[in-house]
N, C-alpha and C positions, 0 to 999 in steps of 0.2 A: 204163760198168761192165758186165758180160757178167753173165750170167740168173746164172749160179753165187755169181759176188761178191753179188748183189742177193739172193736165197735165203738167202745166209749172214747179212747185214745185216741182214735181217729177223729172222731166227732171234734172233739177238743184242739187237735190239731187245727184243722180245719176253720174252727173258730178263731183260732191265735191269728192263723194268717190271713183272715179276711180282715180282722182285727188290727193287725199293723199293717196293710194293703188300705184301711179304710184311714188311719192316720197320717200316713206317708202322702198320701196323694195329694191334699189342703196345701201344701207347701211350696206348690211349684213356681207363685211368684214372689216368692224368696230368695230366688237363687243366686248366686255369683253368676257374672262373665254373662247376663241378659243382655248383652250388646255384642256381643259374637258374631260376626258374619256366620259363621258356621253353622251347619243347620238338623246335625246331628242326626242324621240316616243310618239307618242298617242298608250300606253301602260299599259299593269297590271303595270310594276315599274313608271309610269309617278303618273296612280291611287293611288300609295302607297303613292308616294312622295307627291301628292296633299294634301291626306288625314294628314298626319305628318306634311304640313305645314302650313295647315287650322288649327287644333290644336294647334299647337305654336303659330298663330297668338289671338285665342281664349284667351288662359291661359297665352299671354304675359305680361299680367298687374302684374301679380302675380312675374314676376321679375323686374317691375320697379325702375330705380332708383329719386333720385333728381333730375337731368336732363327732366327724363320724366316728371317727374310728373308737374314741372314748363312750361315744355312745354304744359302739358295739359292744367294746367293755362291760361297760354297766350291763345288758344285757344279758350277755352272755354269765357274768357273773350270778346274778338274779337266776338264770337260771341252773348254774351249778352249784350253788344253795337248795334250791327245787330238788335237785338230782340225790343230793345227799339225805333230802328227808322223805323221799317219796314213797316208798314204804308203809313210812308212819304215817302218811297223809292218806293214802292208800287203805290201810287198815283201821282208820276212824272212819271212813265212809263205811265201809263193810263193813264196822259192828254197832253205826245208827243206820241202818236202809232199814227200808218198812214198805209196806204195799200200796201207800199214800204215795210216797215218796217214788219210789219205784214208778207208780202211771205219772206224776207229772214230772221225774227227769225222762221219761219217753217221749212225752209230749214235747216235751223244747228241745231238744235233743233235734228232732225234726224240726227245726229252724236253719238249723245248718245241712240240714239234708241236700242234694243237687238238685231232688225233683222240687223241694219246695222254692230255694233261692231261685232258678231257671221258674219257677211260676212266680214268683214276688217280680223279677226284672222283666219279663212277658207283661206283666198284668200293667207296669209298669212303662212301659214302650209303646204296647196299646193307648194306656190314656192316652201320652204325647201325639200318637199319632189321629187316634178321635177327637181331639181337641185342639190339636195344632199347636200344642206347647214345648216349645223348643226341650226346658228347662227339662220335663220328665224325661222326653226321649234321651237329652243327652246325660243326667242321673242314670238312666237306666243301661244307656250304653257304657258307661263308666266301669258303673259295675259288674257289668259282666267281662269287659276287661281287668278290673282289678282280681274278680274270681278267677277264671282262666290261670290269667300271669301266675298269683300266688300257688291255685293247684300246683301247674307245672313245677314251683319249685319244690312245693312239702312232697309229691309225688317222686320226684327226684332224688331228694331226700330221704325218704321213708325208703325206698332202696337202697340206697347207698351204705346209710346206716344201720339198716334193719334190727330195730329193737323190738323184743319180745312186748306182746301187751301182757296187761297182768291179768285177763281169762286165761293165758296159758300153762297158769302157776310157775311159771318161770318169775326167776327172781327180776328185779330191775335193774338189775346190770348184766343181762343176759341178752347179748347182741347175735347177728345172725347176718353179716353184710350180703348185700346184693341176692338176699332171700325173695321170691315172688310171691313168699306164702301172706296172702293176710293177718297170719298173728302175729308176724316178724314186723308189719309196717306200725309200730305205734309210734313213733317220733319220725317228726313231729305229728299235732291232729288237723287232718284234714278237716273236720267239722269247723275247729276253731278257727281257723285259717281264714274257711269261706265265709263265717259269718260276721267277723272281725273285717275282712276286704270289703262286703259287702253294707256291713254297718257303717263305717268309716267314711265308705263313698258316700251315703244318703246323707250323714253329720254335716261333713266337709261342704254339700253343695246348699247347704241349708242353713237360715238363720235363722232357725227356731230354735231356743234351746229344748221345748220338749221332746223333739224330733231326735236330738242330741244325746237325752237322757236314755231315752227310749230305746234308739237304736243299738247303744251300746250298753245300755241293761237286756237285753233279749241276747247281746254279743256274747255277754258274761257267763250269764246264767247257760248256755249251748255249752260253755268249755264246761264249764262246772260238772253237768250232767254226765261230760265225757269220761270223767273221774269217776261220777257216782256210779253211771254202770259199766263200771268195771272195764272199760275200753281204753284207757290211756290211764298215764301215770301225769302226776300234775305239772312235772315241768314239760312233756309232748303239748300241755295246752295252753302255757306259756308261751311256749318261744312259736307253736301254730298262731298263737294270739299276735303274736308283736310281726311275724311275717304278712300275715292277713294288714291290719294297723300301717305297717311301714311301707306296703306293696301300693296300695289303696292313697297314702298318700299321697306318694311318690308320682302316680297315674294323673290324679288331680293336681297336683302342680305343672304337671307337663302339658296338662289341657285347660289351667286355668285362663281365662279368655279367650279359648279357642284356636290359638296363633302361637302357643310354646313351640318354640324354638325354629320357626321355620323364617327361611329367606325367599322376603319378595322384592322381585325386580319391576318398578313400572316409568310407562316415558310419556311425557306430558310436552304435545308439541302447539304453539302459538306463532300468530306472526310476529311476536318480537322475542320467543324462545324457545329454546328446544329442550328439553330437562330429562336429564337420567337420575332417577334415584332407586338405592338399596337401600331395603329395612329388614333388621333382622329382628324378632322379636324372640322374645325369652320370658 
């Protein structure tokens, strides 16, 4: 790509993100759980909570039921359909790219980048804290636990597995486990991952549907790109898609009202009583 196209793609970047940084914000008192004692700091208790929810997401399988498990099924199956035609899906993008095409999957592409997400939940945190809006701060913390968590596991992953991307002219079933090399890490995608957790969370705390559309049409179009150029195979941005998606949700359930799952003890004393009570909330 020559300095000029690169100048412009940036420019364009730049524009997208101020661009959904400039719709995201309007939303904040629309939020779920606006009655939360919680008060949603980048904090020792924000670190705890992180910490206690990454774990629960870790060792959630361990209370799966039927439900899930058939979910994972479907899944999983979805994406071994994927596996079986990725090739073909693979070689229709490579013989429609064009130079059009090419600067705007670069552009979105960076949407799921980490310097732009970590500038979208930044830009984000800031408002709440300029403003005193609980609702952004705690979207924005959300989300950057829902990214994190998810990294960890596609990063996990992308090791363990280690699948060849298809710049390497290796075929799609050309595995490489426990490779460090970055062309071994293509499943799942990290891009997708982050911008699917990332989307999810801003959807999930929001009762806008255009916020909804939006978020997870810019989610879409990020895996999409990861495909066009040429960086992942289509089911790496499936099943990054549906980890990001299931991660993200999963986070905002655990902090819907601000009090998932924790036990409080309080004692309530009078001249005509003395009261102990437990609540555990869920």
């Amino acid at each position: 790509m020559s300095n000029h196209r690169r100048e412009k793609a940036w420019r364009y970047r730049l524009l997208i993100f101020f661009l959904a940084f400039s719709l995201f914000v309007p939303y904040q008192s629309t939020l779920y759980g606006a009655t939360s004692s919680k008060e949603y700091k980048l904090n020792k208790e924000f670190l705890k909570n992180f910490g206690d929810d990454f774990t629960q997401i870790l060792f959630s399988p361990r209370n799966w039921d039927k439900g899930d498990i058939l979910s994972l099924s479907a899944i999983l199956g979805g994406g071994i359909l994927l596996y079986a035609t990725d090739s073909d899906i693979h070689d229709w993008f490579e013989g429609n790219r064009d130079s059009r095409s090419e600067d705007f999957s670069k552009v979105v592409s960076f949407l799921g980048h980490g310097a732009c997400l970590a500038g979208l939940i930044t830009a984000l945190y800031a408002s709440g804290e300029i403003s005193d809006d609980k609702s952004l701060r705690k979207t924005a913390l959300l989300s950057l636990e829902s990214w994190v968590t998810s990294g960890v596991i596609v990063l996990g992953l992308k090791t363990i597995v280690g699948r060849a991307r298809p710049k390497t002219g290796e075929s799609s079933h050309a595995f490489h486990p426990f490779s460090l090399r970055s062309g071994f890490h293509s499943f799942p995608s990290g891009h997708a991952s982050s911008a699917f957790a990332v989307a999810t969370t801003i959807a999930d705390q929001s009762e806008k549907t255009y916020i909804d559309v939006l978020s997870y049409s810019l989610a879409t179009l990020v895996a999409i790109s990861r495909v066009h150029d040429n960086q992942h195979w289509p089911s790496d941005v499936f099943i990054g898609s549906v980890i990001g998606y299931v991660v993200a949700k999963k986070i905002c359930s655990l902090n819907r009202g601000g009090d998932s799952g924790k036990l409080r003890i309080g004692f309530h004393f009078s001249q005509q009583s003395q009261v102990l009570s437990v609540s555990f909330f869920f």
